[in-house]
C-alpha positions as CSV (number, residue, x, y, z in Angstrom):
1,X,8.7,30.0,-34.2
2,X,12.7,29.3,-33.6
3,X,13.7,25.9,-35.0
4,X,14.7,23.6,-32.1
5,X,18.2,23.8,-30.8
6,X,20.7,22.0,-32.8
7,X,22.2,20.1,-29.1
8,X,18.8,18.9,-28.9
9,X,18.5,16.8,-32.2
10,X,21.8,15.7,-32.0
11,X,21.5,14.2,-28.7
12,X,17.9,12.8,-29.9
13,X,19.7,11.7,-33.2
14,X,22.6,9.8,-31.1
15,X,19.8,8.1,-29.5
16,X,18.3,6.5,-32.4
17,X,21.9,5.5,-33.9
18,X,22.8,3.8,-30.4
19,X,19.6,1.8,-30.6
20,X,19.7,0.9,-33.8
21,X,23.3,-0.5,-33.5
22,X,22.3,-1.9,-30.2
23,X,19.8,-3.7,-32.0
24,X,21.8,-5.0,-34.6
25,X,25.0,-6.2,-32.9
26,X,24.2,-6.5,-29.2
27,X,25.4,-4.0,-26.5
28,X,28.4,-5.4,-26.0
29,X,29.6,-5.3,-29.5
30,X,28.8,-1.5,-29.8
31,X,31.3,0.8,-28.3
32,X,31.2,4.6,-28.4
33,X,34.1,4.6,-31.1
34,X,31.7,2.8,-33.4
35,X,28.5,4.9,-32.3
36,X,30.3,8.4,-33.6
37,X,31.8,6.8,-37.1
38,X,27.7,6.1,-37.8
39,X,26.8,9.6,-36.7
40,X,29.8,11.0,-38.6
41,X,30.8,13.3,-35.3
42,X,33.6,13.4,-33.0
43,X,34.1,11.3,-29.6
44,X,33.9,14.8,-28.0
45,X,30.7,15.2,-29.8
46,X,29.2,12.7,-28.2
47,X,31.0,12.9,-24.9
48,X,29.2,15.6,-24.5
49,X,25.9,14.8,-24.9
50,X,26.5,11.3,-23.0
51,X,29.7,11.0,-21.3
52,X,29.8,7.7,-20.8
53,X,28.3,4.3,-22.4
54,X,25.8,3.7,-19.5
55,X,24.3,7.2,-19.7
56,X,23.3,6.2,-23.2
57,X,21.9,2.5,-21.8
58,X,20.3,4.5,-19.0
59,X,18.4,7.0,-21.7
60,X,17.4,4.2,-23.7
61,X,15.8,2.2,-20.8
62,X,14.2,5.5,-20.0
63,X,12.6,5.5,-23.4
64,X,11.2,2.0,-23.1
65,X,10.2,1.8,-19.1
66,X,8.4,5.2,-19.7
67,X,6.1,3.5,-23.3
68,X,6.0,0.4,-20.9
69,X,4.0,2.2,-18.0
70,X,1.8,4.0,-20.9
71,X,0.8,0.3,-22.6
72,X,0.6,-1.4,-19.4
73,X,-2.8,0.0,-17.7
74,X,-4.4,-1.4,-21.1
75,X,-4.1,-4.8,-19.2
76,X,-7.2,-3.5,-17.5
77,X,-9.6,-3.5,-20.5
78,X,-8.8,-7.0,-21.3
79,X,-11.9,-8.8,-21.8
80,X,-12.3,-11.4,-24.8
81,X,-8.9,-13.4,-26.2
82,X,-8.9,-10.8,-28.9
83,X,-8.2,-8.5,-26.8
84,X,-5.7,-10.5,-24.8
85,X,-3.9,-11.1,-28.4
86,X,-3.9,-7.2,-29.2
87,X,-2.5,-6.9,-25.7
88,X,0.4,-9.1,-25.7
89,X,1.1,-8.1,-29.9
90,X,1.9,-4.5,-28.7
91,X,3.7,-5.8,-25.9
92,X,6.1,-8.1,-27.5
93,X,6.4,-4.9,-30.3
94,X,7.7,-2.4,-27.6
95,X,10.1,-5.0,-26.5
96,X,11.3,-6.2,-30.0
97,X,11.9,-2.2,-30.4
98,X,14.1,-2.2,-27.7
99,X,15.3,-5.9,-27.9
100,X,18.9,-5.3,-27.1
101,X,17.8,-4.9,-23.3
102,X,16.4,-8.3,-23.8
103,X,18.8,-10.1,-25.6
104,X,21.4,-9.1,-23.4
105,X,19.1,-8.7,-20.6
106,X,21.5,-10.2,-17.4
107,X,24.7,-8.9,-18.8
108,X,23.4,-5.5,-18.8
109,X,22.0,-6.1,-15.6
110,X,25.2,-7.3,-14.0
111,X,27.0,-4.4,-15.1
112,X,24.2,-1.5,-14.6
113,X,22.8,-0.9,-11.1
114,X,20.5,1.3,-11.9
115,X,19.3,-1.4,-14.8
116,X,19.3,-3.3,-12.1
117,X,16.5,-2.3,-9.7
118,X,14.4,-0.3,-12.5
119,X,14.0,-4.0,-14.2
120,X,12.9,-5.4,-10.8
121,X,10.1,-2.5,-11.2
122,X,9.4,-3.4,-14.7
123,X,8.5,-7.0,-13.7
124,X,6.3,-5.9,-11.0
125,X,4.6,-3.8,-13.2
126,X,4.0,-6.5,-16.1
127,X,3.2,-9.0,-13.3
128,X,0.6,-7.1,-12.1
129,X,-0.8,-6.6,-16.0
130,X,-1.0,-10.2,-16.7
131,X,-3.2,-10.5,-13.5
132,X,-5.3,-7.4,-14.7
133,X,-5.5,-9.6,-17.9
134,X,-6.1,-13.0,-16.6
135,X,-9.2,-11.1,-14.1
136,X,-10.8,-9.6,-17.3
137,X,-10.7,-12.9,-19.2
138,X,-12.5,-14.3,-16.2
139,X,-14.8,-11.1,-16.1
140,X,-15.6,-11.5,-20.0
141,X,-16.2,-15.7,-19.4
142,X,-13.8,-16.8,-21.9
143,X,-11.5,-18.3,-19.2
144,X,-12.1,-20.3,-15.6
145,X,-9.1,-20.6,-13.1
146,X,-9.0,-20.7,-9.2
147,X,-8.2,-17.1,-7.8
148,X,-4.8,-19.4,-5.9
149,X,-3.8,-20.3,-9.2
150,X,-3.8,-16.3,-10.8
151,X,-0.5,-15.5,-9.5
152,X,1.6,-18.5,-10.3
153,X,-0.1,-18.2,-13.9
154,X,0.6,-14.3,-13.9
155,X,4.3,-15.1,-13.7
156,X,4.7,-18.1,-15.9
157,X,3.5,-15.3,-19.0
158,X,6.1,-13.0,-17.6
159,X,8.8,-15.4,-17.2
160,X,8.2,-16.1,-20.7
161,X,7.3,-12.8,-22.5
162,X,10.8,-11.5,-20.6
163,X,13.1,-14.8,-22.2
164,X,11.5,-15.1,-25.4
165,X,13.8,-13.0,-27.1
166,X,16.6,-14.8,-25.5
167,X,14.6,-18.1,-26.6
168,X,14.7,-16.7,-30.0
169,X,18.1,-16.2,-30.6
170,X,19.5,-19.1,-28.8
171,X,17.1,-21.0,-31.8
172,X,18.9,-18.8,-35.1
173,X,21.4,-16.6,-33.8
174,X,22.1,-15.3,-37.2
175,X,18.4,-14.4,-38.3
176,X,16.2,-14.4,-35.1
177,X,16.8,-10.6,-33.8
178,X,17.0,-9.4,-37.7
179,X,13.8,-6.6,-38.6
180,X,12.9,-8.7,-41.3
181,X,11.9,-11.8,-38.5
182,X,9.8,-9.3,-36.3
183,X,6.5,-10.1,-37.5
184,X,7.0,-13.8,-37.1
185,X,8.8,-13.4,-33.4
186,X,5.8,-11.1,-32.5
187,X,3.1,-13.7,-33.2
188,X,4.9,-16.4,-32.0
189,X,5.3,-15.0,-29.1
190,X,2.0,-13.9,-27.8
191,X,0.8,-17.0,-28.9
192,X,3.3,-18.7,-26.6
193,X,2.6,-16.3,-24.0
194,X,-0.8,-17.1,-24.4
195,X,-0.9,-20.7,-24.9
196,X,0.1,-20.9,-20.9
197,X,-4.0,-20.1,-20.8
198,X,-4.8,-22.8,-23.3
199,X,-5.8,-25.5,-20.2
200,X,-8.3,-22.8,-18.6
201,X,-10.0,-21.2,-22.0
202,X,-13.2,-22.2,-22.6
203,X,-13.9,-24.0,-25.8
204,X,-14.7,-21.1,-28.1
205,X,-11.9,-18.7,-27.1
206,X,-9.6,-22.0,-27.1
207,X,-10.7,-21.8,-30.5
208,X,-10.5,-18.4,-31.8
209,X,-7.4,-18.1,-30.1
210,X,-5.6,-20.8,-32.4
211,X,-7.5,-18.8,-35.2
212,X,-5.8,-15.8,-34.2
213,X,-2.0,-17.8,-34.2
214,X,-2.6,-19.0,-37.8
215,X,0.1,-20.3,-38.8
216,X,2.8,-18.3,-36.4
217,X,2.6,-21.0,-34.0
């Protein structure tokens, strides 16, 4: 079998680069210069493979919006406040992979039309989730809410799950988005995501879920 063409890994390897940077400094801090001095090419190099800053934001989002639609449908199976936990932990990992569109979530947004409407989508579709979540806790008889109260409650955990890394830099801008703070941010929060059902968990799974938080709270 022919080894994969050479374009290919390089544009796959500019990829990773640009995220990691992205990452690490913010979006704005990253420009292309920088980008081909870490991947040791030539502007023209990478020109080539993404003529412009956007196209590499745009293939990024791609990446994430396309492991968002394949963890969201796992809403559905949602049953017990473990499973809720599990849920929201693999969540709030896919974000923190891609946590520059988060911590610089309006700027890019202001800047990036298609960003833009694709974002309105993605809150839709994580809307939509928590509800799927929020009816399987009901299902499994760990939580009891009116059906009028679903929606508002749906949004609240979106509101919050979309901010939090925002939340978390705002608190230590010089440690919070660093890979060595992921596991606490991740626990922290889901369990902030998840305290929003505290008031309507019934007492066992009010229980288990502080069990589960330990000491991330």
């Amino acid at each position: 079998m022919p080894p994969p063409k050479k374009p290919r890994r390089t544009a796959e390897r500019i990829l990773e680069v640009t995220l990691d940077l992205f990452n690490r400094f913010g979006e704005p801090n990253v420009s292309t210069t920088l980008i081909s001095a870490e991947l040791r090419i030539s502007p023209g190099n990478l020109y080539y493979h993404y003529p412009a800053k956007d196209e590499l934001i745009n293939a990024l989002f791609d990446r994430y919006e396309h492991a968002l639609d394949a963890l969201l449908p796992a809403a559905e199976g949602v049953a017990h406040v473990e499973d809720a936990w599990l849920f929201l932990h693999m969540l709030f990992e896919l974000v923190w992979q891609h946590r520059f569109l988060y911590r610089d979530l309006n700027d890019l947004l202001s800047k990036n039309r298609r960003l833009e409407t694709h974002f309105q989508s993605v809150l839709k579709n994580k809307g939509r989730a928590m509800q799927q979540l929020i009816d399987g806790l009901q299902r499994g008889g760990a939580l009891t809410l009116d059906a009028r109260e679903v929606e508002p409650l749906a949004t609240s955990m979106v509101v919050l799950a979309t901010y939090w890394q925002s939340y978390e830099y705002v608190r230590d801008p010089r440690h919070a988005l660093e890979p060595e703070q992921a596991a606490v941010s991740l626990n922290r929060g889901a369990f902030h995501v998840l305290s929003l059902l505290l008031p309507h968990l019934e007492p066992a799974s009010r229980q288990h879920l502080h069990e589960l938080a330990g000491s991330y709270r």
